[in-house]
N, C-alpha and C positions, 0 to 999 in steps of 0.2 A: 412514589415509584423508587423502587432502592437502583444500586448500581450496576447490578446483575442486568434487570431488565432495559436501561438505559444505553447500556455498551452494547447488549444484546441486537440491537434493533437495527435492521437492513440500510444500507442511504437513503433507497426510496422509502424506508416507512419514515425515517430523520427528516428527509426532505419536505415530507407533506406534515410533519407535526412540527415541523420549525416555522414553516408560513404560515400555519394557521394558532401561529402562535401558543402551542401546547406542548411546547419544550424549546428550551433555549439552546443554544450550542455551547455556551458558558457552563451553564450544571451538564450535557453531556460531554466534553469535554472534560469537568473536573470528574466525572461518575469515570472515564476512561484513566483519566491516572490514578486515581483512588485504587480502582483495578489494578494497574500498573503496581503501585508502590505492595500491594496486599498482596499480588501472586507472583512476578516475575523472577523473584527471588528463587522459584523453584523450576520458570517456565525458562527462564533465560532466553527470554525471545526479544529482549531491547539491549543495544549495544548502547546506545546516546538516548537518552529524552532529553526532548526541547520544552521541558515544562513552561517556562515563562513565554516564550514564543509563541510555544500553543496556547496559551490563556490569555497573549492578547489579540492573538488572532481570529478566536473565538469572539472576545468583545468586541472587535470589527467586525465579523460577520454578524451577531445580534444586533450592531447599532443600525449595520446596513437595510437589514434586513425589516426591522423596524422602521425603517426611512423610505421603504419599498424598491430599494437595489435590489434586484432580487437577479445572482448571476448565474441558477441552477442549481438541480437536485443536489451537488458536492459542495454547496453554501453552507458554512458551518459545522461541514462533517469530519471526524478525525482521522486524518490517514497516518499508515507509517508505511516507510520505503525503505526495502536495502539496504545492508551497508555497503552494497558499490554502486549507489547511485548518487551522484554532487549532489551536494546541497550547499554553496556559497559559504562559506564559514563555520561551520561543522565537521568534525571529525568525520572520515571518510576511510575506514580502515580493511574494507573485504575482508574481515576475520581473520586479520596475518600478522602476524608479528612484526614484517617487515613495513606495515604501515599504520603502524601503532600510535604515534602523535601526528598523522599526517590530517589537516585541515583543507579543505574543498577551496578553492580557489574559483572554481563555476559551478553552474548550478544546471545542473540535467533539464531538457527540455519535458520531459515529462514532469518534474517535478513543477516547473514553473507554469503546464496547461492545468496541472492542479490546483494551486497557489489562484491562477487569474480566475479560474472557477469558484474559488471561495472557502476552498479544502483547510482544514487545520490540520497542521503535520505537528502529531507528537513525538516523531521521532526515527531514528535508523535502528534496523533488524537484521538479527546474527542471521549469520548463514554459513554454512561450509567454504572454508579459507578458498578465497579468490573463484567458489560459485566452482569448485572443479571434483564434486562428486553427489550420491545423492542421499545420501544418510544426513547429513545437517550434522555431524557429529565430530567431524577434526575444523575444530574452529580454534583461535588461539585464546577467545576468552571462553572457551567450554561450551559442550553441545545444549541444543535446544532439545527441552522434553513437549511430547506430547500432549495436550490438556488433556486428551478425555483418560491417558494413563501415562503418568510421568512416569514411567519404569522404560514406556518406551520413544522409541527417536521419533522426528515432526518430519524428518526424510528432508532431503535437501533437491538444490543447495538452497532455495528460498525458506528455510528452515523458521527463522524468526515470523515474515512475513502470514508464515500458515500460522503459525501456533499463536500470534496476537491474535489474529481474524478468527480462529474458532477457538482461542481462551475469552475471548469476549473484552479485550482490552484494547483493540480499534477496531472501526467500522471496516473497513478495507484494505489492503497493503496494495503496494506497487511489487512484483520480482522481474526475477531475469531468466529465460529459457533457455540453453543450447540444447542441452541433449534432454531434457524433463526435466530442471529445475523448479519452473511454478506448477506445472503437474502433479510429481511425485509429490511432493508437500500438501497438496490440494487433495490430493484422494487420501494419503495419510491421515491429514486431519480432519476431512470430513465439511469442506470447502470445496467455492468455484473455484479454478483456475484456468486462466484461460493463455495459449500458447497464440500469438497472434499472426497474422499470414506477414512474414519477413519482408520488411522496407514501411509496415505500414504505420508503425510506432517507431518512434522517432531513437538513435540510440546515444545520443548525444549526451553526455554526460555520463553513460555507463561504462564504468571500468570494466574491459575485454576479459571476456575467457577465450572466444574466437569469434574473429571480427564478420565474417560470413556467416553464423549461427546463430550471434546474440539477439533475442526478442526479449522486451523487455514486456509486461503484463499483468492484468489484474488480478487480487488474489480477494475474494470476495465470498459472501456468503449468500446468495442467488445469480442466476443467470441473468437478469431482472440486473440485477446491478454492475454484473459484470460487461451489458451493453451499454451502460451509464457510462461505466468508465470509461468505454471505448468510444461510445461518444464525446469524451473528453480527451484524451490523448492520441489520439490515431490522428495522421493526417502529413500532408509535408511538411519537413522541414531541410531548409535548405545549409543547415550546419552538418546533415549526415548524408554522406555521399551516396548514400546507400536508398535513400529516401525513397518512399514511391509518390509521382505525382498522378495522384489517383483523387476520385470525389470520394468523400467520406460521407455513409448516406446517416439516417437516424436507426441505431442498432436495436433501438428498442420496439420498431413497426415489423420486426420480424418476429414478436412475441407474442402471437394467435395462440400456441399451444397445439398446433398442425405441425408434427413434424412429418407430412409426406413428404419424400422427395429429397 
C-alpha cells in the first residue's frame, strides 16, 4: 500500500486496521510526512512539523497497542492543529509576524484530550494571521493553496488545517471558529468541518480572535469522524470560564443515516 492510500484513510477505518493489526501507526505516520516533505512545499499547509515527536509517539502507540492498551479509535492516528492552539514547547505563532519566535509555554486542553486518547500530532497549520479573515491567504509565512487546485485559496482562517486533511497528509486537524473559520475551509476543500455548540469544547489554550465567539473543532474527512473527535474533546473543563457543565453523550449513536427531524 503506497502513501497516497495510507494518509488517505478516515480515523475510523485507521482505527480498526491498527487493532487488528493491518497497519501500524509507525508506517502511517512516516506515509504522512513522506506526504509532508513531497507536497507541502506547494500546499503550505504546515507552519512546524514535529517530525521526531510524531515518530515516537507513533512507536508508543504501536507498542501499546500491541500490549492491548487499547485508548480508542485516535490511538495512533496523525493529527495536526492550528497554529494558535499551545502546544507546550513548540512554536505557537497565529501566522503573525509579531509572534514569530514565540514558543507555547501551555498546552491547550484539546490538545492534551487528544494526546491522552493516543493521537499523534505532527504538527501546527497556517492559517490566516491571528484566525481574522476567511481567505487563508494574509498569513506572515504565505497563503495556504488548495490541494484539489493550487491556483486557488483553502479559505480561512483554518486554512492549513483544511488543506492537510483533504491533501491527504493527516488524518484529521483540530481549527478555530468565530465567524466560519473551520467551515469555510471545510467546504473549500472538500472536508467535514464542524462548528461546535459554544462552551462545549474547551478553549483553553486557544489564542483569541474573540473570547465569546471562539469554538474550537474538528476538521475531518467524514461525519463518522467528526463524532469521534467530538467524542474526544467536548466536555468540561474547568480552566475556561466559559465551559459548559453539560453530559457529553456518544456522537457517534446518532449515526443511523435518519436524518428526519
Amino acid at each position: 500500500m503506497h502513501n497516497g492510500e495510507l494518509a488517505y484513510m478516515t480515523v475510523a477505518e485507521l482505527g480498526e486496521r491498527f487493532r487488528k493489526e493491518e497497519l501500524s501507526p509507525v508506517e502511517v505516520t512516516e506515509a504522512c510526512l513522506a506526504r509532508i516533505e513531497a507536497h507541502d512545499d506547494r500546499l503550505n499547509a504546515f507552519l512546524t512539523v514535529t517530525e521526531e515527536a510524531a515518530r515516537q509517539a507513533a512507536r508508543e502507540a504501536e507498542k501499546e497497542l500491541r500490549q492491548g492498551n487499547d485508548r480508542g479509535p485516535f490511538h495512533g492516528v496523525p493529527v495536526a492543529f492550528k497554529d494558535l492552539i499551545e502546544i507546550e514547547g513548540v512554536p505557537m505563532t497565529a501566522a503573525s509576524r509579531v509572534l514569530e519566535h514565540n514558543v507555547s509555554k501551555v498546552t491547550a486542553t484539546v490538545v492534551e484530550k487528544l494526546r491522552e486518547a493516543g493521537a499523534v500530532i505532527l504538527g501546527k497549520t497556517n492559517l490566516q494571521e491571528f484566525a481574522r479573515g476567511p481567505t487563508g491567504v494574509d498569513s506572515h509565512f504565505g497563503a495556504t493553496s488548495n490541494p484539489w487546485d493550487v491556483t486557488r485559496i483553502a479559505g480561512g482562517s483554518s486554512s492549513g488545517s483544511g488543506a492537510a486533511v483533504a491533501g491527504n497528509i493527516a488524518a484529521a486537524g483540530l481549527g478555530s471558529d468565530t465567524g466560519g473559520s473551520v467551515r469555510i475551509p471545510a467546504a473549500l476543500c472538500g472536508i467535514v468541518g464542524l462548528k461546535p455548540t459554544y462552551g462545549l469544547v474547551s478553549r483553553h489554550g486557544l489564542t483569541p480572535l474573540s473570547w465569546s465567539l471562539d469554538h474550537p473543532g474538528p476538521m475531518v474527512r467524514t461525519v463518522e469522524d467528526a463524532a469521534l473527535t467530538m467524542n474526544v474533546i467536548a466536555g468540561h473543563d474547568p480552566k475556561d470560564v466559559a465551559s459548559a457543565v453539560v453530559d457529553v453523550p456518544d456522537y457517534t449513536t446518532a449515526l443511523t443515516g435518519d436524518v428526519r427531524g
